[in-house]
C-alpha positions as CSV (number, residue, x, y, z in Angstrom):
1,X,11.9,-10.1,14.0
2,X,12.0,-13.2,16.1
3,X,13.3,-15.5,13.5
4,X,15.7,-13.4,12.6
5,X,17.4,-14.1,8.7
6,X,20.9,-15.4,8.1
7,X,21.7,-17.1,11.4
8,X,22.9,-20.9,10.9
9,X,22.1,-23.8,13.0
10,X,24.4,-23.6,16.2
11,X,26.6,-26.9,15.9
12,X,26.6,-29.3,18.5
13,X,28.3,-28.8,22.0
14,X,31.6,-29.6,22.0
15,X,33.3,-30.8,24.8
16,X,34.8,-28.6,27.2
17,X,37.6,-30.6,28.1
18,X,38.5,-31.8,31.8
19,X,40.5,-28.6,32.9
20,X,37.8,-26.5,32.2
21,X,35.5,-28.6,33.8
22,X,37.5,-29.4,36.7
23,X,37.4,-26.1,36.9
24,X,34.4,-25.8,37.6
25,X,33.9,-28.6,39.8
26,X,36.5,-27.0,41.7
27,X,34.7,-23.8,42.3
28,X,33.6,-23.0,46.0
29,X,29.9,-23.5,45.1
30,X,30.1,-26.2,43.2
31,X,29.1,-28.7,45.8
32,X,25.8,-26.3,46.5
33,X,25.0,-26.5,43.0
34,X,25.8,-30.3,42.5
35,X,22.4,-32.5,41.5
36,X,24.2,-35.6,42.6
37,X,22.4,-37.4,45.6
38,X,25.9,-37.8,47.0
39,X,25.9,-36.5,50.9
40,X,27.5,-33.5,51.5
41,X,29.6,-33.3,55.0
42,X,26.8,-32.0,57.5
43,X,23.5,-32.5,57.9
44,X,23.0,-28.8,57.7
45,X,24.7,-28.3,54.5
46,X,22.7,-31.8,52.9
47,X,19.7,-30.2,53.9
48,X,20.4,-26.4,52.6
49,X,22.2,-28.1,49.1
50,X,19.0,-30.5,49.0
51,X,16.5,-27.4,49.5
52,X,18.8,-25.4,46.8
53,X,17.7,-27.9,44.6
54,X,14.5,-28.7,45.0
55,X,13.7,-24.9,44.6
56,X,15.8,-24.4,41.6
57,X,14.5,-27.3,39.7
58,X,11.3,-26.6,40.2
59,X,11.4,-23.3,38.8
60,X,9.6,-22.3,35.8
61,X,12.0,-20.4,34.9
62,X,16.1,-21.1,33.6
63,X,18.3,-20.9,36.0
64,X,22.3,-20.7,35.2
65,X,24.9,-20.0,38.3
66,X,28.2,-18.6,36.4
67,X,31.6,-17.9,37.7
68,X,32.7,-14.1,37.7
69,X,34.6,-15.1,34.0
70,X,31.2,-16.3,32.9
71,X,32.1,-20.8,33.1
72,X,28.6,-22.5,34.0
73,X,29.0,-23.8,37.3
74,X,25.5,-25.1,37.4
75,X,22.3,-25.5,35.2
76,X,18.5,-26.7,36.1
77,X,16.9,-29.0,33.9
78,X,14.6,-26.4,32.8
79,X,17.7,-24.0,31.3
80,X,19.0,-27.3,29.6
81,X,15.7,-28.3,28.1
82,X,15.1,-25.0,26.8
83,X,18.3,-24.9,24.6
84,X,18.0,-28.6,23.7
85,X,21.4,-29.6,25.5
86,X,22.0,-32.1,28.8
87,X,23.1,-30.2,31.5
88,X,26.5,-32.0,31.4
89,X,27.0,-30.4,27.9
90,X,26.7,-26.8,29.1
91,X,28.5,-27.0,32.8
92,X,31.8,-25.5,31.8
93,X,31.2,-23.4,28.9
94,X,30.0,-19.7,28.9
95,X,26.7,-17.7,27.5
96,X,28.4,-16.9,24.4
97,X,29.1,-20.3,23.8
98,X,24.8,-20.2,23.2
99,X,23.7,-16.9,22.6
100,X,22.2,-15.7,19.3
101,X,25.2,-14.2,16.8
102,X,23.3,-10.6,17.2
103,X,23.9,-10.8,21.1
104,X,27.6,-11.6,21.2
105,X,29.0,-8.3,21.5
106,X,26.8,-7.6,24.2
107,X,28.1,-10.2,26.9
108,X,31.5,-7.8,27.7
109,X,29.5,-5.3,28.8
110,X,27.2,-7.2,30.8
111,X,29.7,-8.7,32.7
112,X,31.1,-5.7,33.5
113,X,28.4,-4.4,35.1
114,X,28.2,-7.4,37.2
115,X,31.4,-6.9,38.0
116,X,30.4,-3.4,39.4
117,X,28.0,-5.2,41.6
118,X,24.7,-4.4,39.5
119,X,22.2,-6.2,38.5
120,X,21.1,-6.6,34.6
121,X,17.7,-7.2,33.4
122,X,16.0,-7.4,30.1
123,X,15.4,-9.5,27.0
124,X,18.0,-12.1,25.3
125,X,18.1,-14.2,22.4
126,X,19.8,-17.4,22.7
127,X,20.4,-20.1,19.6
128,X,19.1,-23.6,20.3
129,X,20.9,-26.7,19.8
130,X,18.6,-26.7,16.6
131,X,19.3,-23.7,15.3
132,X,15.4,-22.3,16.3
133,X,16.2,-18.9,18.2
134,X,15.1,-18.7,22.0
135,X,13.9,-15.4,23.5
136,X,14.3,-14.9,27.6
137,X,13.4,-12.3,29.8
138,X,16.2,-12.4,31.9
139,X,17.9,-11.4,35.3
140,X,21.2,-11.7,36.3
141,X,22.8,-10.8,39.8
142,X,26.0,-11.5,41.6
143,X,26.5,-13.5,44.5
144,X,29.1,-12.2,47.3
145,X,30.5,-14.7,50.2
146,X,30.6,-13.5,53.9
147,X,33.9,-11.5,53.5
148,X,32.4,-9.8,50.2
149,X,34.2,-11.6,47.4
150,X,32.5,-12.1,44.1
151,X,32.5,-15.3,43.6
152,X,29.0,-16.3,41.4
153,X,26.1,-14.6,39.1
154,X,23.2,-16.2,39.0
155,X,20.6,-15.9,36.6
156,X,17.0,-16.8,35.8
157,X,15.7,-16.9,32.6
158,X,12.3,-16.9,31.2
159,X,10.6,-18.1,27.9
160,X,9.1,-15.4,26.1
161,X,9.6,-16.5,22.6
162,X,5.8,-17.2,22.2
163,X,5.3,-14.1,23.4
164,X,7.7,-12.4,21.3
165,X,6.1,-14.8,18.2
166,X,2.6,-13.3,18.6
167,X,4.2,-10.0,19.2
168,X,5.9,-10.7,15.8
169,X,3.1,-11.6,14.3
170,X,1.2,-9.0,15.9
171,X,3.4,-6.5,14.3
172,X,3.1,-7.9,11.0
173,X,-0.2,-8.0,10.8
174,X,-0.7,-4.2,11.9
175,X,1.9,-3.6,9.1
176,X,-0.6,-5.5,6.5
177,X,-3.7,-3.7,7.9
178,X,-2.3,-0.9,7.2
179,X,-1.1,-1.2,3.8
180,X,-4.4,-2.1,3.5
181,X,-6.4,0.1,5.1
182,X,-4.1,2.9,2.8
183,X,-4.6,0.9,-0.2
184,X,-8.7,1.3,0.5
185,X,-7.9,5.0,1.4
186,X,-6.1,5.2,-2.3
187,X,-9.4,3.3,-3.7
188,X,-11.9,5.2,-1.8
189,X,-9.9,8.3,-3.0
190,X,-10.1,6.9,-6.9
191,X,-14.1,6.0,-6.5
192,X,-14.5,9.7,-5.3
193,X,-12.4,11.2,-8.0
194,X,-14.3,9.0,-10.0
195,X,-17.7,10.0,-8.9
196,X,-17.1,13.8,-8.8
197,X,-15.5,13.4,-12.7
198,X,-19.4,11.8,-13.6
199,X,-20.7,13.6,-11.9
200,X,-19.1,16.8,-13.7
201,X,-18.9,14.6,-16.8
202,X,-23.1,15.1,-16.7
203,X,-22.7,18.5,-16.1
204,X,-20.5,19.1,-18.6
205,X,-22.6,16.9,-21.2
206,X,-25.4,19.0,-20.4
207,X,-23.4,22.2,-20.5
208,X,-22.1,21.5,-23.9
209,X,-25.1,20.6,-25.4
210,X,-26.9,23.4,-24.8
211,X,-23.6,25.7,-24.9
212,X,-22.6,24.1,-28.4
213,X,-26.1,24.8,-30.0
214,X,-26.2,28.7,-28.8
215,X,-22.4,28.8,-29.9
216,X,-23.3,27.4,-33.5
217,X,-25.7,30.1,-33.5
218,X,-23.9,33.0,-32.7
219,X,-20.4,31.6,-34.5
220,X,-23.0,30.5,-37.8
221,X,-24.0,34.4,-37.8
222,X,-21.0,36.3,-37.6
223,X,-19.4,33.8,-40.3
224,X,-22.1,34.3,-42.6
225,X,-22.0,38.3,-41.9
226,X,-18.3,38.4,-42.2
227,X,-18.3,36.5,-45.5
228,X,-21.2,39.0,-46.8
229,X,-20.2,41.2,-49.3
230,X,-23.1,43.2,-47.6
231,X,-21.7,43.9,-44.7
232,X,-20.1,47.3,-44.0
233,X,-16.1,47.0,-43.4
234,X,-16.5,49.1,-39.9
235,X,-18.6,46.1,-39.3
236,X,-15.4,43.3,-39.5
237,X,-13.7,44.6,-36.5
238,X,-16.1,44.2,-34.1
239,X,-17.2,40.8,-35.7
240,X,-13.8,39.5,-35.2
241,X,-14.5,40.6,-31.1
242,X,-17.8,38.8,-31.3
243,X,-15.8,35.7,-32.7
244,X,-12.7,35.3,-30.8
245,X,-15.3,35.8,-27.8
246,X,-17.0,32.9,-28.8
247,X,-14.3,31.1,-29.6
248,X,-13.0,31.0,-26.3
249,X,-16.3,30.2,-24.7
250,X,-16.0,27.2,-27.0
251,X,-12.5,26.2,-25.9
252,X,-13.9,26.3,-22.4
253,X,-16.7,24.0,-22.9
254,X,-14.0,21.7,-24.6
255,X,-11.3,21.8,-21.8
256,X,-14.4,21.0,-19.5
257,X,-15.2,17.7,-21.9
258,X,-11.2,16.8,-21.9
259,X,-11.2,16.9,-18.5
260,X,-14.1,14.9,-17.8
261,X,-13.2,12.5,-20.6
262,X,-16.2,13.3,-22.8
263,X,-14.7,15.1,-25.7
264,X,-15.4,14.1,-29.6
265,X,-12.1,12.8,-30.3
266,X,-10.1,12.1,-33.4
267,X,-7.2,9.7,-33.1
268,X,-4.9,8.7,-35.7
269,X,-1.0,7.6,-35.6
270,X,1.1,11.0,-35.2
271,X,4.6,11.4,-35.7
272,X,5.0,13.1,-32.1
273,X,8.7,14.6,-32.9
274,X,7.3,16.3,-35.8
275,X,4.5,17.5,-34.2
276,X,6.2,18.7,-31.3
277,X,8.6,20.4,-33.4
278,X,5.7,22.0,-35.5
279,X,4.0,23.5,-32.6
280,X,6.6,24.9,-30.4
281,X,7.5,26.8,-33.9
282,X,4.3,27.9,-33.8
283,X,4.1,29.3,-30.0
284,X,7.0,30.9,-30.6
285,X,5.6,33.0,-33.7
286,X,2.7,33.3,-31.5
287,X,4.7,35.1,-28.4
288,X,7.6,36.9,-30.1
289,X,8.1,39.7,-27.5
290,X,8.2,37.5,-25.0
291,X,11.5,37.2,-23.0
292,X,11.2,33.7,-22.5
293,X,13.1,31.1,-25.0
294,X,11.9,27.9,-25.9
295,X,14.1,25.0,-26.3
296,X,13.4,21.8,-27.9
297,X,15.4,18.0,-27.8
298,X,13.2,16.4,-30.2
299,X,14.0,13.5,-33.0
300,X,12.7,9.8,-33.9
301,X,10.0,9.1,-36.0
302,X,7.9,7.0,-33.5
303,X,4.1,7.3,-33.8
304,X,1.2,7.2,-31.2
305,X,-2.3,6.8,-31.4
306,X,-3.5,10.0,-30.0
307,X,-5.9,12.9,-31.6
308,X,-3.4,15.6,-33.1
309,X,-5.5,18.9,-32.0
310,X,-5.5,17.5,-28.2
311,X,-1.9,16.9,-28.3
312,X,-1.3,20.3,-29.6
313,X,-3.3,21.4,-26.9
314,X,-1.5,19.5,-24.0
315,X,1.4,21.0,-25.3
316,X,0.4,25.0,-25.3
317,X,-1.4,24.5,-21.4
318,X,2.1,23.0,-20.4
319,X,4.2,25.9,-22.1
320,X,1.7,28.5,-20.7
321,X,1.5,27.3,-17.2
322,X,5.7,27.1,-18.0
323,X,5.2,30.5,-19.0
324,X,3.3,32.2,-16.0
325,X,5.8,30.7,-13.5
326,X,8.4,32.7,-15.1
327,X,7.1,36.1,-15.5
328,X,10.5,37.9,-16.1
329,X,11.1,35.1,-18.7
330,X,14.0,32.5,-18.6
331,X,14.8,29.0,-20.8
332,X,11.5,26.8,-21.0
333,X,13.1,23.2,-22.6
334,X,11.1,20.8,-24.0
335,X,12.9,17.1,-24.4
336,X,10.9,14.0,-26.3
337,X,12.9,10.8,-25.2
338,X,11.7,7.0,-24.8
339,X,12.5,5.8,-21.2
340,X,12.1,2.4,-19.8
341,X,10.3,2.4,-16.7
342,X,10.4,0.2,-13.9
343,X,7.4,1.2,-11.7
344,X,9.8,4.2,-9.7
345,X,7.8,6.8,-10.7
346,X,3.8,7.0,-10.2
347,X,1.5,8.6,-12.5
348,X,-0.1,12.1,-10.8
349,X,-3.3,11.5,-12.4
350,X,-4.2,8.1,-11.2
351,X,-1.3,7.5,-8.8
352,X,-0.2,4.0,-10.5
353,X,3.2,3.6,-10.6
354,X,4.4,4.0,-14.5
355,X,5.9,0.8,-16.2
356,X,7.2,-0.3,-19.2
357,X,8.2,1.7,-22.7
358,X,7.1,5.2,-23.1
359,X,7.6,8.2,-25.3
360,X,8.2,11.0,-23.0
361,X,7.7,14.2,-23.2
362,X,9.6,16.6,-20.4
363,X,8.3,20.4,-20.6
364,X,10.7,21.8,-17.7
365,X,10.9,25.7,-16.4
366,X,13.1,27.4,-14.0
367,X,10.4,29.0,-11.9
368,X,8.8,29.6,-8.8
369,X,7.8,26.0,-8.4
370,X,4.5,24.6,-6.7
371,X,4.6,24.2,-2.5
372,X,4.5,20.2,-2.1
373,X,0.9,20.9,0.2
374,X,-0.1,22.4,-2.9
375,X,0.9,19.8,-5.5
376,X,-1.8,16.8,-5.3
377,X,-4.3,19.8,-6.3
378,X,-2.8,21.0,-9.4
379,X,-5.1,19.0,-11.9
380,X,-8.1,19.5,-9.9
381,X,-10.9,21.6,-12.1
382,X,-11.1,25.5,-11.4
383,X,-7.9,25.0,-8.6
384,X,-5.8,27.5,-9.5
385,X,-2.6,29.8,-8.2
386,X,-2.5,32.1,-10.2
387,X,-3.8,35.6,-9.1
388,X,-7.7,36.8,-10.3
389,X,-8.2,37.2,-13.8
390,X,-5.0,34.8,-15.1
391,X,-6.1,31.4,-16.0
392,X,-9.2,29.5,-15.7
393,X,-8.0,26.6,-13.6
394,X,-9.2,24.2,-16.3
395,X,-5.7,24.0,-18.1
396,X,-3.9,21.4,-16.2
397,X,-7.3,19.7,-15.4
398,X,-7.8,19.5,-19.3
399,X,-4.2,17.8,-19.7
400,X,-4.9,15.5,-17.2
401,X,-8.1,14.5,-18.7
402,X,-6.5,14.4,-22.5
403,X,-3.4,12.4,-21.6
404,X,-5.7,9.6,-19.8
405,X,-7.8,9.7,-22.7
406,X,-4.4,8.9,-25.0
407,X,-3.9,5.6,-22.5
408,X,-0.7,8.0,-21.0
409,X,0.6,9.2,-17.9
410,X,1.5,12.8,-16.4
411,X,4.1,12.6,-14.0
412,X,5.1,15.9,-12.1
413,X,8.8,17.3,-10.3
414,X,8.6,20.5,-8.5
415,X,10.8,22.1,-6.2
416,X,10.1,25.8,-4.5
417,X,12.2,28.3,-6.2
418,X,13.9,25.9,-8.5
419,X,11.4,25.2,-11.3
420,X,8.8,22.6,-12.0
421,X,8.8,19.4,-14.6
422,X,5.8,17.9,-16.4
423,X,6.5,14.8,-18.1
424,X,3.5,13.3,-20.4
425,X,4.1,9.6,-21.1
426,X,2.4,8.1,-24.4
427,X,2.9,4.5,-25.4
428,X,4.9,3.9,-29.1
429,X,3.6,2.2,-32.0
430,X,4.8,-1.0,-32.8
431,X,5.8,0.6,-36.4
432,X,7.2,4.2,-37.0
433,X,5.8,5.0,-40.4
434,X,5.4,8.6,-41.2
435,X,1.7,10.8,-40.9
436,X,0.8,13.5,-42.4
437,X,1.1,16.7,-38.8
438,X,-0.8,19.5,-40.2
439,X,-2.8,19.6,-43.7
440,X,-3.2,23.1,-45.6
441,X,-6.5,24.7,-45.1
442,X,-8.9,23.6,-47.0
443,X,-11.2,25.9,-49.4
444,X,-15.1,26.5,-49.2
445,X,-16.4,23.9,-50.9
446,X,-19.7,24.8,-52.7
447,X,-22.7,22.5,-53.6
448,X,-24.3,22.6,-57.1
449,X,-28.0,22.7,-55.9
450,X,-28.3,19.6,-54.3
451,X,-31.1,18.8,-51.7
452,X,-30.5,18.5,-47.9
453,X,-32.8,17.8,-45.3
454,X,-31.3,19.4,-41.8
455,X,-33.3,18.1,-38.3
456,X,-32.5,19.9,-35.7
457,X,-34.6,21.0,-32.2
458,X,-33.5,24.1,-31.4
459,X,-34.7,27.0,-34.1
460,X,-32.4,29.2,-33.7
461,X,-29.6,26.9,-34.4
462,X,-31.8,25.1,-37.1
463,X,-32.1,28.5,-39.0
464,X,-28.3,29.1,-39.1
465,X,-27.4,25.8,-40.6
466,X,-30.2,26.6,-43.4
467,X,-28.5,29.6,-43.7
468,X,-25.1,28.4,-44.3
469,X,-26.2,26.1,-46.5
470,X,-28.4,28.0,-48.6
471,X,-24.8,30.2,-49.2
472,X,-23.1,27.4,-49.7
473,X,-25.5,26.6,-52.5
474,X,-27.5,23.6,-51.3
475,X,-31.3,23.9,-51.3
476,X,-32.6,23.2,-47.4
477,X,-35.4,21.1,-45.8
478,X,-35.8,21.5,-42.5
479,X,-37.1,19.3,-40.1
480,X,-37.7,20.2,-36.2
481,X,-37.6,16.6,-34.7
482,X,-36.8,13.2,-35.9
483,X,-40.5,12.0,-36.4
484,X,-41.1,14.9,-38.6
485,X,-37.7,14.3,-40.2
486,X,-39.1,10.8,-41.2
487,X,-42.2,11.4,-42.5
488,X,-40.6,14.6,-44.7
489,X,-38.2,11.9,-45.7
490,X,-41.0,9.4,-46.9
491,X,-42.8,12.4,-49.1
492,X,-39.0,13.8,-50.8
493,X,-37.0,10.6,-50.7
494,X,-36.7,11.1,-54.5
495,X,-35.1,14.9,-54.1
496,X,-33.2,14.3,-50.8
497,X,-29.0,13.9,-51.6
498,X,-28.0,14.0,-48.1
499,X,-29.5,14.1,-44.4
500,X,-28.2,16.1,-41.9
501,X,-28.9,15.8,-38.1
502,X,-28.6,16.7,-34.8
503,X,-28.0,13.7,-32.1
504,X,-29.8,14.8,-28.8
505,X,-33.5,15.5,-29.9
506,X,-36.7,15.0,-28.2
507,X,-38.8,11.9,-29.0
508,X,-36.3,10.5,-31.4
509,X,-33.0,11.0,-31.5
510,X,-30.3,11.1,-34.5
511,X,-29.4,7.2,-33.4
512,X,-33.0,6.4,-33.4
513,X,-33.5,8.7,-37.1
514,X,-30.5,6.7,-38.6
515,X,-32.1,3.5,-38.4
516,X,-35.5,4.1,-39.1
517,X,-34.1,5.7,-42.5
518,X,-31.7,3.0,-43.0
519,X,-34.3,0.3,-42.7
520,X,-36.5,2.4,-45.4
521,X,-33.5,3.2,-47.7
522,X,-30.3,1.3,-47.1
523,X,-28.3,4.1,-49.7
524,X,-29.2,6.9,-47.4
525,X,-26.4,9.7,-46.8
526,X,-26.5,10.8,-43.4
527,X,-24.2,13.1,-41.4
528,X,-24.8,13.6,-37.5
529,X,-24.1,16.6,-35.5
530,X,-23.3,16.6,-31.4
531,X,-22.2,19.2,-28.9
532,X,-22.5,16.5,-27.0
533,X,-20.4,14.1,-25.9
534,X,-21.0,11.3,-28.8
535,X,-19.3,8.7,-25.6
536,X,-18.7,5.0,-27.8
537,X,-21.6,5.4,-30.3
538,X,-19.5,7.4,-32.9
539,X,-17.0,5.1,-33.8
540,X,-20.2,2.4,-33.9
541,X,-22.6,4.7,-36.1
542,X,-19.5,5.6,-38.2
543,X,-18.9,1.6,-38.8
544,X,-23.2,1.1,-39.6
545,X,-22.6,3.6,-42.6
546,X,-23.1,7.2,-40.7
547,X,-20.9,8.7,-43.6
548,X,-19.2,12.0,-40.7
549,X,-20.3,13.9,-38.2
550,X,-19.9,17.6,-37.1
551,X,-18.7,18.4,-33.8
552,X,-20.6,21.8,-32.9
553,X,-19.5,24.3,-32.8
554,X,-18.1,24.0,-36.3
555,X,-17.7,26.7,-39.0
556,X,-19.0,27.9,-43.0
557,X,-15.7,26.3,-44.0
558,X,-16.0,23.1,-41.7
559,X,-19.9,22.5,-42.9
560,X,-18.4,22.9,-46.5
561,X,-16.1,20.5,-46.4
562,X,-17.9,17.8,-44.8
563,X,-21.0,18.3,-46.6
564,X,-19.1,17.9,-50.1
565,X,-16.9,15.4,-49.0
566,X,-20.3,13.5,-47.9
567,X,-22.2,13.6,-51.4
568,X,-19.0,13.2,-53.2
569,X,-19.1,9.4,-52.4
570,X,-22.3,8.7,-53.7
């Protein structure tokens, strides 16, 4: 830098005193250098001493004449005004008498060489009487008499701290371009991560819509057929199949809404410890031949808002993805601390850095590790390395989207060979107060012959939900669209207990349904049903009386439950 921190104002020449000024008055060139107008003895020396100074103090340019120990033996006008002293004030002192501090252990050396006959050249800081630092390009030789004695070096000296200013400035302002020009690069990079996630976000909506509705189907059916006492028991096996398969097709259509932020979610304050606790008991009943052992450090009873399922879920993707980086097993150790961050680690998510109190989360393995070209992809959708057929790529992707949905952070260690760390950070309640972590599962609940009208678009699905119902013991009207659903209403309103309906319908939706049934009959029961991604409505129709709603896919026992719990608050 050019003004350059921590260097005090030079104090004020002192004097040299009159042996070291006599000095160098004394020296053999002193009467050359002189700016008195005093003859000098000859014409011809008058007129070389008179041309000596008229070139020298007409130079641009500083210029100093030394003695070999370094004493000034003469200064132009020029050097003195640059430095803010009279020349008086400097004849008889030495350069380091006015360099800068930084340049001080510089001069031995210099003079040496001058010493050796060469010449030095190059750029010089120099401290002005007040205190302001002075740049030079500067170039120093020695001066020989005829029987090649060394008896001056003189130096010129140029003003370049302008130069060096802009150049400073110059710098400086390249510096903050860019930082800027990075921090758009970071911002274009979060508008495009932004723009592919709604763009996938639509997809997905779509996807699950239609995904949901065949799912209810096909899960509807084999519920209904494995609760039949009709059903032959060489039957349940291959029922089971057709389940589990379509369980999992579920589970991908929800990882894909996690991820994109679209899920139907179901926050509440949980007692992370004792959910953390709960679950790795559970993965290890779920893996005992394994070779792998999981560790936990887990105690408190500090609450976050979060939805319990998708916790559990962040959890079991983290211990897998633990688990397929140590194929021949090993110690997987799971640690819940709260940390105090100061913005020294950034989130790998949204690449903010992390501050402030958090309830953490570490999930560490001793594994292969993730190559560091590898590791901004990890929570990319369908990026994967894992060989064909292991994984889906969606299981980080789905943390990432879950944890941003909790208002948290993922930040991520990995070294090649030596293991990886994911560490999901989720902000405290204000007051630890205990929750409920996992309720028994609840019975079929069974109707007593109670009315329900059920609107719903697609006929296949509309059929199952009669279905169920009808074995659940409700009597079913169906309805294929909301207008219909209203004017069905308007003839049974007498016999109908409860109304049932899908969200995403043609012509009028569920929304739309609500209030046109609401305005007619302000004691109407309605429940809505989505495999869609219900966005910030839910919440809002829940608060204008909606009494629940049914994420689809759902099952005999989750219809059951809601449906009775529905008409038991009339």
């Amino acid at each position: 830098m050019v003004n350059e921190p921590g260097w005090k104002t030079w104090p004020r020449a002192r004097d040299v005193g009159p042996e070291r000024r006599a000095q160098a008055e004394d020296h053999p060139l002193a009467e050359l250098m002189t700016t008195s107008d005093s003859p000098a003895p000859g014409e011809d020396a008058r007129a070389r001493a008179d041309m000596f100074r008229a070139l020298v103090e007409s130079a641009a340019a500083g210029v100093v004449v030394a003695a070999p120990d370094g004493t000034y033996l003469f200064v132009n006008r020029q050097m003195a005004d640059m430095l803010g002293y009279s020349r008086d004030e400097m004849i008889g002192r030495s350069t380091r008498d006015f360099a800068a501090a930084v340049e001080t252990s510089r001069i031995p050396r210099l003079r040496g060489e001058l010493r050796d006959g060469e010449r030095v050249e190059g750029e010089f800081r120099w401290r002005r009487r007040d205190g302001a630092l002075l740049w030079t390009l500067s170039c120093v030789a020695p001066m020989y008499d005829d029987d090649g004695a060394h008896v001056a070096n003189v130096g010129m000296h140029a003003d370049i701290t302008a130069r060096k200013l802009s150049e400073d400035a110059l710098r400086r302002s390249n510096l903050r371009l860019r930082e800027t020009l990075e921090a758009l690069r970071e911002a274009q990079a979060r508008e495009l991560h932004h723009e592919r996630l709604a763009a996938v976000g639509q997809l997905a909506a779509g996807l699950a819509h239609d995904f949901n509705n065949v799912l209810t189907g096909i899960l509807g059916q084999v519920d209904l057929l494995q609760r039949s006492s009709e059903t032959p028991a060489t039957m349940q096996p291959t029922l089971h199949k057709i389940s589990a398969s379509s369980q999992r097709a579920a589970h991908w259509i929800r990882q894909l809404l996690d991820y994109t932020r679209k899920s139907i979610r179901h926050p509440e304050p949980i007692e992370l410890a004792a959910l953390v606790r709960e679950h790795v008991a559970a993965l290890r009943r779920a893996a005992p031949a394994r070779r792998d052992v999981l560790t936990l450090s887990a105690a408190g009873d500090e609450l976050v808002e979060a939805d319990a399922a998708q916790l559990r879920q962040v959890i079991t993707n983290l211990v897998e993805n633990a688990r397929d980086a140590t194929p021949d097993g090993g110690e997987i150790a799971l640690e819940l601390t709260r940390r105090e961050l100061a913005g020294d680690e950034r989130c790998a998510v949204c690449s903010e850095p992390i501050r402030g109190s958090w309830l953490a989360l570490s999930i560490a393995d001793r594994g292969r590790g993730v190559p560091p070209t590898l590791l901004p992809r990890i929570f990319e959708p369908y990026f994967t390395t894992k060989e064909a057929g292991r994984g889906t790529g969606l299981g980080l992707a789905q943390v990432a989207g879950i944890v941003e949905q909790s208002q948290g952070h993922v930040a991520v260690r990995s070294e090649l060979d030596r293991g990886t760390t994911f560490t999901v950070y989720l902000a405290a309640l204000a007051r630890a107060r205990r929750s409920p972590q996992h309720e028994a599962r609840p019975p079929v609940a069974t109707g007593q012959r109670q009315v329900v009208l059920v609107v719903e678009d697609e006929e296949s699905v509309l059929d199952t939900i009669k279905t169920m119902l009808e074995h659940l013991s409700y009597q079913v009207i169906t309805a294929a669209n909301g207008l219909e659903a209203l004017e069905t209403y308007r003839a049974r309103r007498a016999d109908i207990a409860l109304t049932l309906s899908d969200m995403v319908m043609p012509n009028m939706d569920g929304e739309s349904l609500f209030r046109a049934l609401r305005a007619e009959d302000p004691a109407m029961r309605m429940i809505l049903m989505s495999g869609y991604p219900l966005e910030g409505r839910g919440p809002e129709l829940l608060a204008q009386g909606v009494v629940a709603w049914l994420e689809k896919p759902f099952s005999v026992r989750r219809l059951s439950q809601v449906v009775s719990a529905a008409l038991s608050e009339r």
